[in-house]
N, C-alpha and C positions, 0 to 999 in steps of 0.2 A: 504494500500500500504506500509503503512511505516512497519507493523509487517511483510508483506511477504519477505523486502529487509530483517528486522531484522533475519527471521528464514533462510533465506540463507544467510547471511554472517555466521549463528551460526552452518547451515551444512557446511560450506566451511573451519569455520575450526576445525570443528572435523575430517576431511578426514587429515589423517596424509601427510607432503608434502616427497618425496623420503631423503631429509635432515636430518630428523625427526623420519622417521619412524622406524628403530632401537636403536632411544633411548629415546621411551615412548613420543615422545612429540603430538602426536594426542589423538584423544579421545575427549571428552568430555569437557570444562573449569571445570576448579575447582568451585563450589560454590561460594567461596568467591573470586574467580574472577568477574571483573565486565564485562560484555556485549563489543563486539566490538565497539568501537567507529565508527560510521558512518562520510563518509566524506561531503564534501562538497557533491561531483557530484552526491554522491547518494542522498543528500538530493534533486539537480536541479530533477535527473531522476524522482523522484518518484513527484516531485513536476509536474513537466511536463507531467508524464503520468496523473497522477489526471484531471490537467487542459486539457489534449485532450478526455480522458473521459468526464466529465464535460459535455465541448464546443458540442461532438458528440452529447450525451442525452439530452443536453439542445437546441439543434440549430431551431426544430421545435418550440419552447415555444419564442424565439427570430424571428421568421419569423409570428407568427399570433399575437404578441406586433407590431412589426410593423406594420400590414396589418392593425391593429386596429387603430394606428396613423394616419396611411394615411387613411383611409376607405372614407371620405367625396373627397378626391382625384379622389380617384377610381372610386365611385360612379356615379361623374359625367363622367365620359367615356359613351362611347354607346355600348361598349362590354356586352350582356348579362350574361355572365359567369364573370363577374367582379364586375356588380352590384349584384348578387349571392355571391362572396365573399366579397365584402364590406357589403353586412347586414349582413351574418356569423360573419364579425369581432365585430359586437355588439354585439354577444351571449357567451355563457361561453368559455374556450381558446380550450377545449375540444372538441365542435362543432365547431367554427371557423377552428382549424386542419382539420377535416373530412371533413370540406366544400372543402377548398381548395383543399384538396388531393382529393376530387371528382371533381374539375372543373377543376385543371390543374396537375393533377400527385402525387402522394407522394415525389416522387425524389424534387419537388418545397417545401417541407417543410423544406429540407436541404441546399436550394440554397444559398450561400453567405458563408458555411463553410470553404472554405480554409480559406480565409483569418482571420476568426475572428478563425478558429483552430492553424492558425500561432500566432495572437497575447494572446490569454486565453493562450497557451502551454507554451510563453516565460516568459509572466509576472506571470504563477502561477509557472516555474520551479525557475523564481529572487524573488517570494514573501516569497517559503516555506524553500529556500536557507534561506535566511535571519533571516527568523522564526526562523528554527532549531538550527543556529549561535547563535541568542538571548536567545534561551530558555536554550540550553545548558552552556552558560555562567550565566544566571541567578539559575541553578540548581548547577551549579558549586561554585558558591558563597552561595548559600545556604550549600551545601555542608562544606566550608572552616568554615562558621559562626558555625557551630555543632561539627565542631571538636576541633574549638576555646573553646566554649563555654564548652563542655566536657574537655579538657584539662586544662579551668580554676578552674572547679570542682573538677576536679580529684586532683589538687595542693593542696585543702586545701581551696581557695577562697572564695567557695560558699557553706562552710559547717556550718550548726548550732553549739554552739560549746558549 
């Protein structure tokens, strides 16, 4: 996610803007320019899309966890289609899906996504926010420490003599 935001902001600005485009300023960055800096929101979006991705492909693997939690629950019910899927929940997560999605629907392997799509979407759009914040300060100071350190060399400093 994060290279696909990266390769469009890096078409967005090679397409010259009406301001620009008579005097050379689209194109391509120079080389030794460095990459657009990403903001904050792109960091939430793409953190967000992640986490409703995620939340989607993961939501049946969090519905036969649970059925497996509860199974002794269920079990005692007099539903025959429920003590069907409470032994399921004792078999691999693979077969517990299939059971279920043969007693009560596929649609039931998804049951309970909004809301945990609401909360995976907002805490992974605050987690990768935050990430990208730290990471990029900590590259940043990496950054500062090489140029230090190159410029103390360069002085004379750190030469054999």
């Amino acid at each position: 996610m994060t290279a696909a935001v990266g390769r469009h902001h890096r078409r967005r600005a090679a397409v010259p803007s009406p301001a620009t485009a008579g005097r050379g300023g689209g194109g391509e960055p120079a080389p030794s320019q460095s990459p657009p800096r990403r903001s904050g929101a792109a960091a939430a979006v793409v953190g967000a899309a992640t986490g409703a991705i995620t939340s989607l492909v993961t939501e049946p693997l969090d519905v036969v966890r649970t059925r497996a939690m509860t199974a002794n629950a269920v079990h005692a019910s007099s539903s025959a289609g429920s003590a069907m899927v409470a032994a399921a929940a004792r078999r691999p997560p693979w077969a517990a899906a299939v059971a279920i999605a043969r007693a009560e629907g596929v649609a039931t392997l998804w049951r309970g996504t909004g809301p945990r799509l609401v909360s995976v979407t907002a805490a992974s759009a605050v987690w990768y926010t935050v990430y990208e914040g730290v990471r990029r300060g900590m590259v940043a100071d990496a950054e500062r420490r090489r140029r230090r350190r190159q410029a103390h060399e360069g002085n004379g400093g750190g030469g054999v003599g």
